[in-house]
C-alpha positions as CSV (number, residue, x, y, z in Angstrom):
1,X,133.0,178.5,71.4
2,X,134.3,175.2,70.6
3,X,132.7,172.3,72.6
4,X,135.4,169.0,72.9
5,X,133.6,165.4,73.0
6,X,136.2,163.9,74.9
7,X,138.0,161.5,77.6
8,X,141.1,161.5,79.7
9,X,143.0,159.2,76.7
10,X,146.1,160.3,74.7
11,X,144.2,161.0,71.7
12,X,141.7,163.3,74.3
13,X,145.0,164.4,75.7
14,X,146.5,165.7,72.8
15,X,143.1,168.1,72.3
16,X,143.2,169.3,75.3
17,X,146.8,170.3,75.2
18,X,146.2,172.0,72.1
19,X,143.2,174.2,73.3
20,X,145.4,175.5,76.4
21,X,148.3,176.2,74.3
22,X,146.5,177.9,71.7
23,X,144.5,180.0,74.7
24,X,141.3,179.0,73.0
25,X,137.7,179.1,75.2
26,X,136.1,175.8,75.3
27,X,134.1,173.4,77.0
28,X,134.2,169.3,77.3
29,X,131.6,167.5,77.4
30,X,132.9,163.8,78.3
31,X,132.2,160.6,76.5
32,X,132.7,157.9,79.1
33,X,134.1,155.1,76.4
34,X,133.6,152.4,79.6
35,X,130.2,152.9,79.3
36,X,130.1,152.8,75.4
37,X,128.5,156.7,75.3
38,X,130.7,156.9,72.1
39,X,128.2,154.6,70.4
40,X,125.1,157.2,71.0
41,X,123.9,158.4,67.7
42,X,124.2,161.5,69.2
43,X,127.9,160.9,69.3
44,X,128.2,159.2,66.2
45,X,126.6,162.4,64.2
46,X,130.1,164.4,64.9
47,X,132.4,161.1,65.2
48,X,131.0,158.2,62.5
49,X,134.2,156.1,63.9
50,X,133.1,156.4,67.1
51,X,136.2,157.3,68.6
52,X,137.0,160.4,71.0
53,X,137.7,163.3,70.6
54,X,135.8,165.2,68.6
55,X,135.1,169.1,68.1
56,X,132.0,171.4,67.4
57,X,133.5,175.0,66.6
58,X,130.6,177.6,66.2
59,X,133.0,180.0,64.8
60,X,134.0,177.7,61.7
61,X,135.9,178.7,58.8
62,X,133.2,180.4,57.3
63,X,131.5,181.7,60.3
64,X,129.2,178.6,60.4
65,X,129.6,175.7,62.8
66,X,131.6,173.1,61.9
67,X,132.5,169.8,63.4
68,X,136.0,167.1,63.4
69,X,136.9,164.1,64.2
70,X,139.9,162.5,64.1
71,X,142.9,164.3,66.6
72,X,145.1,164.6,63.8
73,X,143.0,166.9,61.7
74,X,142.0,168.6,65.2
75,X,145.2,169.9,66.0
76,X,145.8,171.2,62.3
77,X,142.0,172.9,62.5
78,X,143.1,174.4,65.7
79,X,146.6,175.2,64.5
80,X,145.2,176.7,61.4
81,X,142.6,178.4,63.0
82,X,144.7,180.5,65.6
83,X,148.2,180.6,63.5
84,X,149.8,178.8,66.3
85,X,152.6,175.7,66.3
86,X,152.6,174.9,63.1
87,X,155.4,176.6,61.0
88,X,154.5,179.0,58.0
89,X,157.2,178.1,55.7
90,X,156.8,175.0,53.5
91,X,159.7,173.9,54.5
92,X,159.3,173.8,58.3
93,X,155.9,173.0,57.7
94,X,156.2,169.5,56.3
95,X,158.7,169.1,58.5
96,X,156.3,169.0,61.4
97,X,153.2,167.3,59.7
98,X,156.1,164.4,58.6
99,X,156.1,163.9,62.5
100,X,152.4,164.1,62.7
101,X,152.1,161.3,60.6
102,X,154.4,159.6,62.3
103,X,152.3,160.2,65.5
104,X,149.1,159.3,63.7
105,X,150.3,156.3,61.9
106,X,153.2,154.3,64.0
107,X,153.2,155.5,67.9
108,X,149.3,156.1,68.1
109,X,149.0,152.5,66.7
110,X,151.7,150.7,68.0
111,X,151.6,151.8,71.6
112,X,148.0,151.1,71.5
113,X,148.9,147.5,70.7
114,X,151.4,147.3,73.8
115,X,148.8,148.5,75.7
116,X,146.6,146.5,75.0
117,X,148.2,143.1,74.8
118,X,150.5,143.7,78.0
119,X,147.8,145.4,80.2
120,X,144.3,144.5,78.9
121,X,144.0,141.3,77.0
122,X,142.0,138.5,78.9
123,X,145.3,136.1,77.9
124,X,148.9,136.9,77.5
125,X,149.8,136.0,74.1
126,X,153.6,136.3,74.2
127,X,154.1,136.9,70.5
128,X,152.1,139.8,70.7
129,X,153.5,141.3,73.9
130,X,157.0,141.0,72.5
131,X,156.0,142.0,68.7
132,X,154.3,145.2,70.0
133,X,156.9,145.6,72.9
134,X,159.7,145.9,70.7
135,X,158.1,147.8,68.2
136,X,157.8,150.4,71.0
137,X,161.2,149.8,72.1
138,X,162.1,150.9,68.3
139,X,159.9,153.7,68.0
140,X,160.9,155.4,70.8
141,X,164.4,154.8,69.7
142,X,163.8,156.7,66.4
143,X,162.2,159.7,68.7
144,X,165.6,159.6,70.8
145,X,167.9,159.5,67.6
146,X,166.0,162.7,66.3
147,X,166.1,164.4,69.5
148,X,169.5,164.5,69.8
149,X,170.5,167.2,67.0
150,X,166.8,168.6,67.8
151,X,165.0,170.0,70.5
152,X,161.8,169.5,69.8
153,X,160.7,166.5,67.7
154,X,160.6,168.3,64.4
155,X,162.9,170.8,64.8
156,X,163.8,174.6,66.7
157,X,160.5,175.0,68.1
158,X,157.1,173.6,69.9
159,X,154.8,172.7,67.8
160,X,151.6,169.7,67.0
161,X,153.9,167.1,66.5
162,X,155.4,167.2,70.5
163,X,151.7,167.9,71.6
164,X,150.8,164.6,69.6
165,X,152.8,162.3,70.7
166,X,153.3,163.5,74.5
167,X,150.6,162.1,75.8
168,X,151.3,158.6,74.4
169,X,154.7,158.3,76.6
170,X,152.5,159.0,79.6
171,X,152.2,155.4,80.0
172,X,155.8,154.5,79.5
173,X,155.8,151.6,82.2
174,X,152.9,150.0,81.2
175,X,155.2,149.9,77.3
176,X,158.0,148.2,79.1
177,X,160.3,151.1,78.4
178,X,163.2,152.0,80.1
179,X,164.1,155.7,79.8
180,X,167.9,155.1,80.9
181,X,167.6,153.1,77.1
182,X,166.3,156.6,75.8
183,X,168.1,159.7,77.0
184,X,167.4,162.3,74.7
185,X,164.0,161.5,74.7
186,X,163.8,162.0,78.5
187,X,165.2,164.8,78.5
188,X,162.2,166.6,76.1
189,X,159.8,164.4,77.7
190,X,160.4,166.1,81.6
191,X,160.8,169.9,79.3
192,X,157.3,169.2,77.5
193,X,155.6,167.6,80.7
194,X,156.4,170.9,82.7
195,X,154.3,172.9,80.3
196,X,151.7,174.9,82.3
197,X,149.1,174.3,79.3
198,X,150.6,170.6,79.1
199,X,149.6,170.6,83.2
200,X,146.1,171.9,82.4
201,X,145.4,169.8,79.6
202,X,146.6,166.3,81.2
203,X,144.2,167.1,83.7
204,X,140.9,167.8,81.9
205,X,138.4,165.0,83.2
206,X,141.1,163.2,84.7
207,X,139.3,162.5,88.0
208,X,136.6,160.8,85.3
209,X,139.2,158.1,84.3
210,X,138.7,154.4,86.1
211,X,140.9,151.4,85.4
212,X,139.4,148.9,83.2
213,X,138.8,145.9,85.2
214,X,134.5,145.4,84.8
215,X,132.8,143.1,82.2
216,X,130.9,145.8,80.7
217,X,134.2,148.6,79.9
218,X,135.8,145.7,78.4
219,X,132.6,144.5,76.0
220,X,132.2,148.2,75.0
221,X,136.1,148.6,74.7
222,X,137.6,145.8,73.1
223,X,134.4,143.2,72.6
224,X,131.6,142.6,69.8
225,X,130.0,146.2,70.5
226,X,133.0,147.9,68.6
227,X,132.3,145.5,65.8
228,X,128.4,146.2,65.0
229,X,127.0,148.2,62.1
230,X,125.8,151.0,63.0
């Protein structure tokens, strides 16, 4: 059984989405990152960054428990772990983890910056709303160039790079985008967002998610709490 430590964020998202996909039994137990429960040692014993998600599998590699952090190396546990969406041949392969990293290392990131300075920072700092926003703008121009020769984000078929970065274009208004700017990238978006294991993932603990507009979600989000040594 593998047990999820998670919440209804992309980076939770993208777990979920692999689980359903892969037809996996599991449970979630959520981390309500408002309330700072991802700084509970508890937490912190499976997730030293304490950042969601993360997995205990009691069927590891070896037949022993094992736990991850870090969604990236999640889906490729996962992938590895049931032979599913990730490509066998080297080729194909580092054609989708190339994507991954993309994922882990520009959209992840970036839109995370939008996010924050357009919806969530006490004061609206205008060089950061339009550095971020057009680094979204270009990103998601880079997704649309590749997905017009391609129809999925790393090639012929499904696979962990479209299940990583999904979830991050959930929030497309709240990036400034326009899709009439981004066609192609539309056009997979509506295809992957009418996935029934896409549906069922999206909506693990989504009833659990609450704007952010109290004191105490922000301090344990964005204020000195994320900062101390733990």
């Amino acid at each position: 059984m593998i047990t999820v430590y998670s919440w209804p964020t992309p980076n939770g998202h993208k777990v979920h989405i692999m689980l359903e996909e892969c037809g996996l039994p599991y449970e979630v137990v959520p981390v309500d990152i408002g309330a700072g429960e991802q700084f509970a040692p508890e937490f912190l014993q499976i997730s030293p960054n304490n950042k969601i998600p993360a997995i205990v599998d009691t069927d590891g590699p070896d037949g022993k428990p094992v736990s991850l952090f870090e969604s990236g190396a999640i889906l490729l546990y996962l992938a590895g772990k049931t032979g599913k969406l990730l490509p066998k041949t080297d080729r194909q392969r580092y054609a989708v983890l190339q994507w991954l990293m993309f994922q882990m290392g520009g959209v992840g990131p970036m839109l995370g910056q939008t996010h924050h300075f357009r919806v969530y920072a006490p004061e609206k700092v205008e060089y950061a709303i339009n550095r971020y926003t057009n680094e979204t703008r270009r990103l998601y121009g880079v997704m649309d160039r590749q997905l017009a020769d391609h129809a999925y984000i790393a090639g012929r078929s499904y696979s962990i790079a479209d299940i990583a970065i999904f979830p991050w274009l959930r929030s497309w208004q709240n990036q400034g985008i326009d899709w009439a700017e981004f066609p192609q990238l539309k056009t997979w978006f509506d295809r992957i967002a009418a996935r029934p294991a896409v549906q069922r993932g999206v909506a693990v603990l989504a009833d659990r998610r609450k704007p952010i507009t109290d004191d105490k979600a922000r301090e344990a989000l964005f204020g000195a709490t994320q900062y101390q040594r733990r």
